[in-house]
C-alpha positions in Angstrom: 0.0 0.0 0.0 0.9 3.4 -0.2 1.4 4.5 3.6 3.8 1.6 3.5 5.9 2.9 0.6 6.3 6.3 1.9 7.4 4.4 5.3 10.0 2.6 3.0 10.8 5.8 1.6 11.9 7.7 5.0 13.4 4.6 6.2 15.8 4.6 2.9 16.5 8.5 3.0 17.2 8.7 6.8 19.9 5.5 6.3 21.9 7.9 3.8 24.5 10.0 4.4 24.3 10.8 1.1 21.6 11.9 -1.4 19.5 9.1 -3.6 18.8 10.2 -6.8 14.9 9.3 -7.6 15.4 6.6 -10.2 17.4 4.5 -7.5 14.7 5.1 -4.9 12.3 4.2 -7.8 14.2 0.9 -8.6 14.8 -0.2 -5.0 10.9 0.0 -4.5 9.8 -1.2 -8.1 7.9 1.9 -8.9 8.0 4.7 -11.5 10.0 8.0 -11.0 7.1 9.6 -11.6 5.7 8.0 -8.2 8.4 9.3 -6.6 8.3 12.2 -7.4 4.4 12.3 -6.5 5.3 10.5 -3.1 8.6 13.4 -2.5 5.5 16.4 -2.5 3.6 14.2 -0.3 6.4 13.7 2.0 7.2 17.5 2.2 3.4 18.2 2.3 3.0 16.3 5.7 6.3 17.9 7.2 9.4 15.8 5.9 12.2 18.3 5.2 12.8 16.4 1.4 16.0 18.4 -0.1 16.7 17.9 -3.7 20.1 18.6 -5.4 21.1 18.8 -8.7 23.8 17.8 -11.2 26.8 15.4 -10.2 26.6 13.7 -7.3 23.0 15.4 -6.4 19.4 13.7 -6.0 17.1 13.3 -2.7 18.0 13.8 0.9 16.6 14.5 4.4 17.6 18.3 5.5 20.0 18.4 8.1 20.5 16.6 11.4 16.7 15.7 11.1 16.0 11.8 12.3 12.2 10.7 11.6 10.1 10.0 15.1 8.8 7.1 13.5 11.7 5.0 14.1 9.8 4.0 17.4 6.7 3.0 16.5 5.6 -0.9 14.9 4.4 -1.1 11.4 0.7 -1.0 11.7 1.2 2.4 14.2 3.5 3.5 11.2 0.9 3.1 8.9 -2.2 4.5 10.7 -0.1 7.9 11.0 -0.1 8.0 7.5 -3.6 7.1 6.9 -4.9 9.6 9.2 -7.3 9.6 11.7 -10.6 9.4 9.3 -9.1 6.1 7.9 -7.1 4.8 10.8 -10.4 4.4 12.4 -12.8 3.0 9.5 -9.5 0.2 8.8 -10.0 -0.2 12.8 -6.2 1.2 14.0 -8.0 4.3 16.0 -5.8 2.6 19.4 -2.7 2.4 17.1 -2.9 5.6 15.7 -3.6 7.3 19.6 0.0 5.1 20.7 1.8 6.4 17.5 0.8 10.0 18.2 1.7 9.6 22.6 5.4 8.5 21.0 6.0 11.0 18.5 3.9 13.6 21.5 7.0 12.0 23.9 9.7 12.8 21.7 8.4 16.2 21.4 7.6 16.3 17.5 4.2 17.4 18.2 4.1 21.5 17.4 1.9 21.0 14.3 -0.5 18.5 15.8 -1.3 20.6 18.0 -2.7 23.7 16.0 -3.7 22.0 12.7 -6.3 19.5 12.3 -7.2 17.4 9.1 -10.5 16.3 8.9 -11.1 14.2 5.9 -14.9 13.6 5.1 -17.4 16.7 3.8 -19.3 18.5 6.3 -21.9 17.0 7.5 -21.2 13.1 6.6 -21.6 10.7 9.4 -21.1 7.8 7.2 -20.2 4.4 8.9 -17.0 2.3 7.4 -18.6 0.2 4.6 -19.3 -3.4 6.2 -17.1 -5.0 3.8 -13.9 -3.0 4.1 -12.5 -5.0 7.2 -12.5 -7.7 4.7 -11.0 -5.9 1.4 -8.5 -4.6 3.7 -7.4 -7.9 4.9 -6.8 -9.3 0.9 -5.1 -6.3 0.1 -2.7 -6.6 3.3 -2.6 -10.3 2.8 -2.5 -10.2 -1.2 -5.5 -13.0 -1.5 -8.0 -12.3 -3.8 -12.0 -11.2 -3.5 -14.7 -12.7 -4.0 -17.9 -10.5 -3.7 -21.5 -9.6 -4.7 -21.8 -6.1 -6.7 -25.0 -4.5 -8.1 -25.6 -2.9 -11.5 -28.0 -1.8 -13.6 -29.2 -5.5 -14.9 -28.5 -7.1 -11.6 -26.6 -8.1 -8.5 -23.5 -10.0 -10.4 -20.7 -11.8 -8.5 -16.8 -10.8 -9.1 -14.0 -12.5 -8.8 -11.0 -9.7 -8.3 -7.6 -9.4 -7.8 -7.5 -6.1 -5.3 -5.0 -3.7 -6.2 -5.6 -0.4 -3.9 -7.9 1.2 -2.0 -9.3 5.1 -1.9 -10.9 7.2 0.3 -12.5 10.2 -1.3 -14.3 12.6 0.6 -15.3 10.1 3.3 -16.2 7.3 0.9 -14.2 4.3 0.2 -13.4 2.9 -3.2 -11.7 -0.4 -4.3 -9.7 -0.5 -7.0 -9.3 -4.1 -8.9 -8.3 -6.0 -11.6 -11.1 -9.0 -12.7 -9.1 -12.3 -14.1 -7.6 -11.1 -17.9 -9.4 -7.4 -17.3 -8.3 -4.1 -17.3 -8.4 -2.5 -13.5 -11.9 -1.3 -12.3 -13.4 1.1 -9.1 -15.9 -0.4 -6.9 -17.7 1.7 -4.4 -17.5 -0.3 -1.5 -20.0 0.2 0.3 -22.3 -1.4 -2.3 -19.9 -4.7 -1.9 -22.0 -7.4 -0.1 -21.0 -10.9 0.7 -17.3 -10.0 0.3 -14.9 -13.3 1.2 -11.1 -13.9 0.3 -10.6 -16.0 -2.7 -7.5 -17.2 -3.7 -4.5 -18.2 -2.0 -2.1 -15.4 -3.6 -2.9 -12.9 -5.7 -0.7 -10.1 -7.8 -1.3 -7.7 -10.1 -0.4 -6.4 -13.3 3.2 -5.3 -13.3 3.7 -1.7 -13.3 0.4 -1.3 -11.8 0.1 2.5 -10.0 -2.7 3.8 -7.7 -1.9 7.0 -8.3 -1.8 6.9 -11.7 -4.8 4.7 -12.5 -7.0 6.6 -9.7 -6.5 10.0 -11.3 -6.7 9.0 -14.9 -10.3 7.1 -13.5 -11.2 10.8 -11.8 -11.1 12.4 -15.6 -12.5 9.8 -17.1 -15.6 9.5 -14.9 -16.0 13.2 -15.6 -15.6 13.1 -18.7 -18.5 10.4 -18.7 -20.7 12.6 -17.0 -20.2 15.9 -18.9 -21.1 15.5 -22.5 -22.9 18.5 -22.9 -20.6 20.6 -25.0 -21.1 24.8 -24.7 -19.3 27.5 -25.8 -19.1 30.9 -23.4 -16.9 33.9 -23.0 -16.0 35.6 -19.9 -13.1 37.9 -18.8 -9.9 36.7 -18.1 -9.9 37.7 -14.7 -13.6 35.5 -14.2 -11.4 32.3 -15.5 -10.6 31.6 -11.8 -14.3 31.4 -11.0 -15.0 29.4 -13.7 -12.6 27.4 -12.3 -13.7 27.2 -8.8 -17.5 26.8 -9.8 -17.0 23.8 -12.2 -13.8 22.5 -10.4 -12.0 20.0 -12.6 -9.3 18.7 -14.8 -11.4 18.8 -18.0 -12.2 22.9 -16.7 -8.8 23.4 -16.8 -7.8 22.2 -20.0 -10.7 24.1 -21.7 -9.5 27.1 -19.6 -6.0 26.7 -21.3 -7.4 26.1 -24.3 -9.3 29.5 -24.3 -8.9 32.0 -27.3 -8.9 35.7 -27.2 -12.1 37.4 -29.1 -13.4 40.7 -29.2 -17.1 41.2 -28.7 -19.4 43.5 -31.2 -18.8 45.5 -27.6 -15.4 46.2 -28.2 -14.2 44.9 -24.8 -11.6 41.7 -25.1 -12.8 38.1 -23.8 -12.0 34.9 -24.1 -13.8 32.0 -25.6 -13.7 28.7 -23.8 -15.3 25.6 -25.4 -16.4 23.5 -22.2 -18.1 20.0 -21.2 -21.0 20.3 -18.8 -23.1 17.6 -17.6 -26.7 19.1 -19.0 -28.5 21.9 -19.8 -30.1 22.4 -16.2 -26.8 21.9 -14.4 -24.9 24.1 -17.2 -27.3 27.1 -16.4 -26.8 26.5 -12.4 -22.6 26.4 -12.6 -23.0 29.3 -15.0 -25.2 31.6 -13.6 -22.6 33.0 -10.5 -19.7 33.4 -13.1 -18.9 36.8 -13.5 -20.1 38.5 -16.7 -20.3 35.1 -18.5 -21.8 35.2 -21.6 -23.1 31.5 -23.3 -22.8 31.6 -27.2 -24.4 27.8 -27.7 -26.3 26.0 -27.8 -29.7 28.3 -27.5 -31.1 26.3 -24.3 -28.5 26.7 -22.5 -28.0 30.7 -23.3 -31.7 31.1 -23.4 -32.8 29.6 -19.8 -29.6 31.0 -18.1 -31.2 34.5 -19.7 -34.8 33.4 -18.0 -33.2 32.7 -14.8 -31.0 36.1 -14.6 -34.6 37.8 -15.4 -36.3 36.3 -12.9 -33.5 36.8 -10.1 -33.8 40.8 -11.3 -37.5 40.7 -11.0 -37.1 39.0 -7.4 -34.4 41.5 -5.8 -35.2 44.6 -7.9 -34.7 47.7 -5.5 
């Protein structure tokens, strides 16, 4: 799992007394650079002092005299740090993570636990840990594979599954897994039911990287949703509400891929050709940017007019 590579990862650093470039870090745990690279800004993100150096003789190392706490506490505490409190306690380590944070308390490493909080799911969510994640947990730890029951749209089917990762997303958990001679899929898990270990020892495909495959699955179920093509202009300086009010990857390339145009106005805008999920939730994003102007299609330009109309009627003065 993750948590555990990032353990591996401090473990290697602090044994150095000299820097690790990232392809050896990458070849001594059989990932990618590019996953160490992505695991480096999550290490400096959570308060590891990662220095890198270039040119001869430069790569990664830990800044200074700095020694990790961690060297103290046992695997499962080690892990249970990194997950955080929100999943230490759905993957039941609450107690380990409460001993890991008295030792690293002890040996007076805890400044920034004390003034910042994370807290993981959305406001309001009091979600219980899926019933089947004790058990997905336990393949994935012990690398068996998964048999469960999973509902779609023509029926309850049962899948056989080779567990590769697991997610949590805004309080929710998501399994990802390779079926025998598939490609890697997402399961929600709490719609898993009847969830047993299969067989004996399970691995999957070579290569294979959570990171990777979880944000390539983010786009694409976006993408899946928002087939609604509309064309609008807008300021430049409205681009970051655009932005904040239809957050996403596939926003941001249409935001890049913007081109200047001049209005019969005069003023200068630019023209961003966008996805949106449908007309109704097109007008609702659009309607708090900024000076947005929709060009097509007409429903979406004419009920986003309708809507403005009836808000000036409402809180006319």
């Amino acid at each position: 799992m993750k948590a555990a590579r990032l353990v591996s990862e401090i473990a290697l650093l602090s044994a150095r007394s000299h820097p690790l470039t990232a392809s050896d870090l990458a070849t001594r745990l059989e990932v990618t650079v590019r996953t160490i690279y992505r695991d480096l800004a999550e290490l400096s993100r959570m308060g590891v002092p990662i220095v890198t150096e270039s040119g001869p003789g430069g790569g990664v190392s830990l800044l200074g005299e700095w020694t990790s706490p961690l060297s103290g506490l046992t695997r499962t505490e080690l892990d249970s740090v990194l997950l955080g409190s929100f999943a230490a306690a759905d993957l039941g380590l609450s107690g380990d993570l409460a001993t890991a944070r008295a030792k690293i308390a002890a040996a007076g490493h805890d400044d920034l636990t004390r003034t910042v909080i994370v807290d993981g799911p959305d406001w309001f969510a009091e979600e219980a840990a899926p019933p089947a994640l004790d058990t997905v947990a336990t393949a994935l730890r012990r690398r068996r594979g998964l048999r469960f029951a999973y509902p779609r749209a023509s029926g309850t089917r049962l899948r056989r599954v080779i567990p590769l990762g697991l997610v949590v997303k805004a309080g929710r958990w998501y399994l990802v897994a390779q079926p025998p001679g598939g490609a890697p899929r997402t399961y929600r898990v709490s719609r898993i039911t009847d969830a047993r270990l299969h067989w004996t020892q399970a691995t999957g495909p070579t290569g294979f990287d959570l990171g990777d495959h979880w944000q390539q699955a983010r786009i694409d179920f976006d993408r899946s949703l928002r087939t609604l093509p509309v064309r609008i202009r807008l300021a430049q300086a409205a681009c970051a509400d655009l932005l904040r009010l239809v957050p996403g990857p596939l926003t941001a390339e249409a935001v890049a891929a913007a081109r200047p145009v001049t209005g019969a106005d005069g003023v200068a805008r630019l023209e961003v050709d966008i996805a949106l999920e449908s007309v109704e939730v097109a007008v609702s994003q659009l309607l708090t940017v900024p000076g947005v102007e929709v060009v097509s299609p007409a429903p979406v330009r004419e009920k986003l007019a309708r809507r403005a109309c009836e808000l000036l009627e409402l809180n006319r003065v």
